[in-house]
C-alpha positions in Angstrom: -10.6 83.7 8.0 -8.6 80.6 8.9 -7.7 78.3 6.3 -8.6 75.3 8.7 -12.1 76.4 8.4 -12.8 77.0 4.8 -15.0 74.3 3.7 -14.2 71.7 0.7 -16.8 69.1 -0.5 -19.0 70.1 2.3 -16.0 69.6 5.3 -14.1 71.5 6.8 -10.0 71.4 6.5 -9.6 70.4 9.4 -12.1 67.8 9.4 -10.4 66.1 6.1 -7.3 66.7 8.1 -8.8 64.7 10.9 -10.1 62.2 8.7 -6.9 61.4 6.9 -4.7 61.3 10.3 -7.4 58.9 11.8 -7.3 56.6 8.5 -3.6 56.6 8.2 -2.7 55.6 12.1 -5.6 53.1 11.5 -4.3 51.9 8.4 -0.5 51.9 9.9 -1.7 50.1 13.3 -3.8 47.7 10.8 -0.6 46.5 9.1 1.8 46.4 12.2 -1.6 44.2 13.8 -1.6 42.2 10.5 2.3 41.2 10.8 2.3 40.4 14.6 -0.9 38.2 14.5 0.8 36.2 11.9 3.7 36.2 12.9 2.1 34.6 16.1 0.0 31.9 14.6 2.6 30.8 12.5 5.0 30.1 15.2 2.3 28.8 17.1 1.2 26.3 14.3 4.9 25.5 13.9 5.0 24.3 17.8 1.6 22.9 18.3 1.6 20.7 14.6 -2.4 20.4 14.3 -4.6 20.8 11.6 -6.9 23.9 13.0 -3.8 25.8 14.1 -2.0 25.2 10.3 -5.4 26.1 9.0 -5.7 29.5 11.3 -2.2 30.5 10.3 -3.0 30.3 6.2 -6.0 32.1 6.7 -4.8 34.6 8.4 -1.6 34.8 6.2 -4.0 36.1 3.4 -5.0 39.1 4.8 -4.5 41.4 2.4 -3.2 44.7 2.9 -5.0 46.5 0.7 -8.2 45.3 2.2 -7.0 46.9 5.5 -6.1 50.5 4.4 -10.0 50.1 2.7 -11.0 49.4 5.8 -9.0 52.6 7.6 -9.9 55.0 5.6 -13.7 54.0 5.6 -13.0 54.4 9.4 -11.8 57.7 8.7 -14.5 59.0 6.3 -17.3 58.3 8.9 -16.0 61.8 10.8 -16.8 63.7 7.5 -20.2 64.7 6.3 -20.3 63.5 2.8 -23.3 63.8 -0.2 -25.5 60.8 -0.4 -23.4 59.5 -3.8 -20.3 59.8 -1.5 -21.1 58.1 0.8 -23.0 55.4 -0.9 -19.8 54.8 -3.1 -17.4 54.8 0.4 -19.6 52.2 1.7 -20.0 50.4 -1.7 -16.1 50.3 -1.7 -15.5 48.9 1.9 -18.3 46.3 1.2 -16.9 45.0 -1.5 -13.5 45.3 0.1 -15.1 43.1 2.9 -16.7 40.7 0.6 -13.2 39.9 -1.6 -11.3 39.2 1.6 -14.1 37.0 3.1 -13.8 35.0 0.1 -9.9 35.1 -0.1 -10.3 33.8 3.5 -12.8 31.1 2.9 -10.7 29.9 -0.2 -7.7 29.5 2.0 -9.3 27.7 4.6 -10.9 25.2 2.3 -7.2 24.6 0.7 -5.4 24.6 3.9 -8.2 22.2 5.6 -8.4 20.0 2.1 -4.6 20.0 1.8 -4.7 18.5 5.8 -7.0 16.2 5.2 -5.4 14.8 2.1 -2.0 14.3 3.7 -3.6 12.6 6.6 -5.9 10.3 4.3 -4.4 9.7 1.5 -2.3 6.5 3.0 -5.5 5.0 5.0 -8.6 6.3 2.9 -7.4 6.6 -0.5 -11.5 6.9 -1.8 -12.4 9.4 0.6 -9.7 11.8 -0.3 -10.6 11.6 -3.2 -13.9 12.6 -3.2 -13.3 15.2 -0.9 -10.1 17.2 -3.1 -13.5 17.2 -5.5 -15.8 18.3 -3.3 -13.4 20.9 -2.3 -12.7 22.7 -5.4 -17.1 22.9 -5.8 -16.9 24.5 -2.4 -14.0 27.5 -3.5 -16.1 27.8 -6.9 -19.2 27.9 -5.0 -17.7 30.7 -2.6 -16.4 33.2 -5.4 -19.8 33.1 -7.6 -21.6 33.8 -4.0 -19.3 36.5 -3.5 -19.7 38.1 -6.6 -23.7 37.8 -6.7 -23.3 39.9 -3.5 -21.0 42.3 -4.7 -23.2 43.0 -7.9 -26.3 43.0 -5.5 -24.2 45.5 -3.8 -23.7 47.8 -6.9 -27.2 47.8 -7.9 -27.5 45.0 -10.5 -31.2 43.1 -10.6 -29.7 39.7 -9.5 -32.7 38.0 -10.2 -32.6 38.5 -13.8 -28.9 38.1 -13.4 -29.2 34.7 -12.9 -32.4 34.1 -15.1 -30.2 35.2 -17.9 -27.4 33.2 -17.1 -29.3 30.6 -16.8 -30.9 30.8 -20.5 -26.9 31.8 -21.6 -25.9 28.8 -19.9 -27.5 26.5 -21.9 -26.0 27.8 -24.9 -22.7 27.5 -22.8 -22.8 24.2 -21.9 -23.6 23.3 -25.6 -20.2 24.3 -26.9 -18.6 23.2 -23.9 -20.2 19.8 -23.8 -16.8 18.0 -23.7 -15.3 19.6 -20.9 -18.8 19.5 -18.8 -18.8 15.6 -19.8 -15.1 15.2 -17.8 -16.5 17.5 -15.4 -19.5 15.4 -14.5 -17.4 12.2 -15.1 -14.6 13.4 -12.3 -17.9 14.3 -9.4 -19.0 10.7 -10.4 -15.8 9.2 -10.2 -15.1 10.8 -6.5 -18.8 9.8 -5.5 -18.9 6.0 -7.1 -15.1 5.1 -6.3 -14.4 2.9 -9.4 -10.3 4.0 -8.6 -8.6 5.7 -6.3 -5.4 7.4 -6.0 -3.0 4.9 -5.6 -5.2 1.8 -7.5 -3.4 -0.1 -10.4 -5.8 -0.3 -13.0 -6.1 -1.7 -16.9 -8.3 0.3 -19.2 -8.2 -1.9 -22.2 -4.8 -1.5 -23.5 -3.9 0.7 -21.0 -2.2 0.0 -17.0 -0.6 2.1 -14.6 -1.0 3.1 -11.4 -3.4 6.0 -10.8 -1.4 9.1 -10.0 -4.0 11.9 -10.1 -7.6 12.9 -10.9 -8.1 16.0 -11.6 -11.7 17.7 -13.3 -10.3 16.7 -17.1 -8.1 13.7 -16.5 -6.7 10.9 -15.0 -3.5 10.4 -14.8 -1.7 6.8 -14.7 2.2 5.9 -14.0 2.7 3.0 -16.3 5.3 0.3 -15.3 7.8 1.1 -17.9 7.6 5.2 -16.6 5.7 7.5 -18.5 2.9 9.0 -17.5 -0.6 8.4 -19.6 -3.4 10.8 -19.5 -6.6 9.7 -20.0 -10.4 11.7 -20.0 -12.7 11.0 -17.4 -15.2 10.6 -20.0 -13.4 8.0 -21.8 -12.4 6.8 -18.5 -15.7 6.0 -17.7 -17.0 4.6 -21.1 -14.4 2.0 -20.7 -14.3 -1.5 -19.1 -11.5 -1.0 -15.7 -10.0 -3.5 -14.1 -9.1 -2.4 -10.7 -6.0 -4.8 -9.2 -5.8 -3.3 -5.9 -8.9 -4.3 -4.9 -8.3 -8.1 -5.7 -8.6 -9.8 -2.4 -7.1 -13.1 -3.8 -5.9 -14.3 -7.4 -7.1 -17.1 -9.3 -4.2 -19.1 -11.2 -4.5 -21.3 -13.7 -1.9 -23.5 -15.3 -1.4 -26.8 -16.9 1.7 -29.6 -17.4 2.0 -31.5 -20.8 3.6 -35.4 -20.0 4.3 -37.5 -22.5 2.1 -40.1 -24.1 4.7 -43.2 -23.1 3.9 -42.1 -19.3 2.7 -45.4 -17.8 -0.7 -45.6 -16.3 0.6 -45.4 -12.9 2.7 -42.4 -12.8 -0.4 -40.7 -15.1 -2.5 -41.1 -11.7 0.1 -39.9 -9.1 0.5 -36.7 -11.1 -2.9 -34.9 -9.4 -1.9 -35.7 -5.6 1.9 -35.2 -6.1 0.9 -31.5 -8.0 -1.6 -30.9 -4.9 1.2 -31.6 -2.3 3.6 -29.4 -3.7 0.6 -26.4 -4.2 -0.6 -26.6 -0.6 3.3 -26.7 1.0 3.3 -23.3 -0.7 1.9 -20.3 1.9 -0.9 -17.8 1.3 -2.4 -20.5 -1.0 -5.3 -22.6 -1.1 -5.8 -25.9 -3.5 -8.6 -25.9 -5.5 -8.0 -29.2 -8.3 -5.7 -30.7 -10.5 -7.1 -33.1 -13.5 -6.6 -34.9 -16.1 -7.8 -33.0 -18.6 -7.6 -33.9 -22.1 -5.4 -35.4 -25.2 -3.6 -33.1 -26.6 -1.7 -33.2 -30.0 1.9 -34.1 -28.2 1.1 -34.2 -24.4 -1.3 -35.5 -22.1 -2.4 -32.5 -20.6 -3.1 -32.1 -16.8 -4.9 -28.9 -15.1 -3.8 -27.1 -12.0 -6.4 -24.4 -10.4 -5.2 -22.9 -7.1 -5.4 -19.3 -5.4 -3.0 -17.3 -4.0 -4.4 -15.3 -0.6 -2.5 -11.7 -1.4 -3.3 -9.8 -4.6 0.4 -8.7 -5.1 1.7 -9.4 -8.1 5.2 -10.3 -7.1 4.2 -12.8 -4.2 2.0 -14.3 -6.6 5.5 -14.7 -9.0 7.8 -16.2 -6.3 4.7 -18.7 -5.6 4.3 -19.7 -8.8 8.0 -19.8 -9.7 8.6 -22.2 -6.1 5.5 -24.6 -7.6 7.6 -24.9 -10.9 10.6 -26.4 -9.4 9.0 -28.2 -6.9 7.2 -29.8 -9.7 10.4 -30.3 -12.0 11.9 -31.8 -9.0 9.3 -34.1 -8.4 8.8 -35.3 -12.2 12.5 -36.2 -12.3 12.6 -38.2 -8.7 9.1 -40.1 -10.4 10.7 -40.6 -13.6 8.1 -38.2 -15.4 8.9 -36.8 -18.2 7.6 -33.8 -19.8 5.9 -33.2 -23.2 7.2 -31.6 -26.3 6.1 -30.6 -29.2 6.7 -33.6 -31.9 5.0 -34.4 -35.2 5.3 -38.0 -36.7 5.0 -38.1 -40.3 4.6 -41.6 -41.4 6.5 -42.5 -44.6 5.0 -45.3 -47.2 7.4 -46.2 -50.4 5.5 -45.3 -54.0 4.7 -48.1 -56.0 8.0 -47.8 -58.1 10.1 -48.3 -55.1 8.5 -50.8 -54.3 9.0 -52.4 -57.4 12.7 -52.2 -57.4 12.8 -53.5 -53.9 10.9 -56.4 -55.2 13.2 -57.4 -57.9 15.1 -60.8 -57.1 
């Protein structure tokens, strides 16, 4: 009898020696495949720079090789004859094979496509972005529990009650984890209702910086002195922000003390001569100067104006040019500014008033 012909599992020799030679020039001709295709969409991404063809060549980059020998020798079992359980587990194997690498693929195209988007947006739609480096990450956690429904729907389990008893263990769940599902919740409403964006200098009470990140936990801020402060969406939220990058003009408010030997004349030029010097000033816009009170050593005058840019250090060099204008101005008016003085009025006791009587 020839050898070739004596039957193991059911197959001939030479059919499991057919089988193997079909899955491993499959598996070999997979992987050479695998290698050129990439090979080809990288260099292609690399000379046509757009976001599909950077996005094709990442997802194809994650191909994975083990997925592909699966794949061969599934090829190759389908010229054997196999028992029911044999071949149910072959296919089981291949399926979820299949699956894994769908989602591997999927996960990479949302990154690569997110990653795209965020480099092209992040300058000209700061919000958006965002929201949508958010959304993404729901979208790749939303893929892997679909996948592995599917595989476990695939290995028999009741996914019905699956789920019904994740759901009832969920609740438990979400009871220890409360703090971390509060940030959670907190970053999805913080990428839907755009308080901040990347990019926003904001104050959180005691707290400013430019925002640098937002992840699922925390914020992250780049304070002016350097460091970075990390704060919890949560607390984020439960706090009062002021967002500066989203002033469209500043209000500024000041006032000059003069002194109380002024004369009545100069006291009334002071208004116009302030309001001259504000509105020589560009990106400003007068509001009023007054009069406004008697105050202990000065006669204190009111100056509202607005500066028409929100950055901080045009709003400086404004200022600082209205400051000198104005000290300029006081000296050529012969105005002089208010100090701080106390006068303490001095009356001689009764004795020394004697003495000084005395003839």
């Amino acid at each position: 009898m020839n050898w070739l012909e004596r039957t193991v599992y059911g197959n001939p020799l030479a059919d499991w020696l057919l089988a193997c030679c079909i899955a491993l020039v499959l598996a070999l001709a997979f992987l050479v495949a695998r290698r050129l295709i990439v090979q080809r969409f990288a260099m292609h991404a690399r000379a046509v720079a757009t976001p599909l063809n950077d996005m094709l060549a990442a997802v194809m980059a994650v191909t994975h090789s083990l997925f592909l020998v699966v794949i061969a020798f599934y090829a190759g079992a389908q010229f054997l004859d196999l028992p029911s359980k044999a071949e149910r587990l072959v296919t089981s194997i291949a399926i979820i094979a299949l699956l894994v690498q769908a989602a591997l693929w999927m996960n990479r195209g949302i990154a690569a496509w997110l990653a795209g988007y965020l480099q092209a947006k992040k300058q000209t739609d700061a919000a958006g972005a965002t929201t949508v480096s958010v959304l993404g990450f729901i979208a790749r956690v939303a893929v892997w529990a679909l996948i592995v429904l599917m595989i476990l729907d695939n290995l028999g389990f009741n996914i019905t009650a699956l789920v019904a008893s994740l759901g009832i263990g969920g609740i438990a769940v979400a009871l220890a984890v409360q703090n971390i599902l509060g940030d959670l919740f907190a970053s999805l409403s913080i990428a839907l209702d755009k308080p901040f964006v990347i990019g926003d200098f904001i104050i959180v009470d005691d707290v400013l910086g430019t925002v640098e990140y937002i992840g699922l936990k925390t914020t992250r801020l780049r304070s002016l002195s350097g460091e970075q402060i990390v704060l919890s969406n949560a607390d984020l939220l439960k706090s009062r922000v002021r967002n500066y990058k989203r002033m469209f003009e500043r209000r500024v408010v000041f006032t000059i003390g003069v002194m109380y030997q002024t004369a009545h004349a100069k006291l009334e030029r002071v208004p116009a001569l302030v309001r001259s010097i504000v509105e020589q000033q560009p990106k400003t816009r007068f509001d009023r100067a007054h009069f406004k009170e008697y105050g202990d050593s000065a006669l204190v005058f009111e100056v509202v104006y607005f500066v028409l840019d929100p950055d901080n250090n045009i709003y400086m060099d404004i200022q600082q040019a209205i400051n000198l204008a104005i000290f300029r101005r006081f000296q050529e008016e012969g105005i002089e500014f208010a100090y701080t003085t106390r006068t303490l009025p001095v009356h001689p006791s009764p004795v020394d008033a004697m003495v000084g009587n005395r003839p």
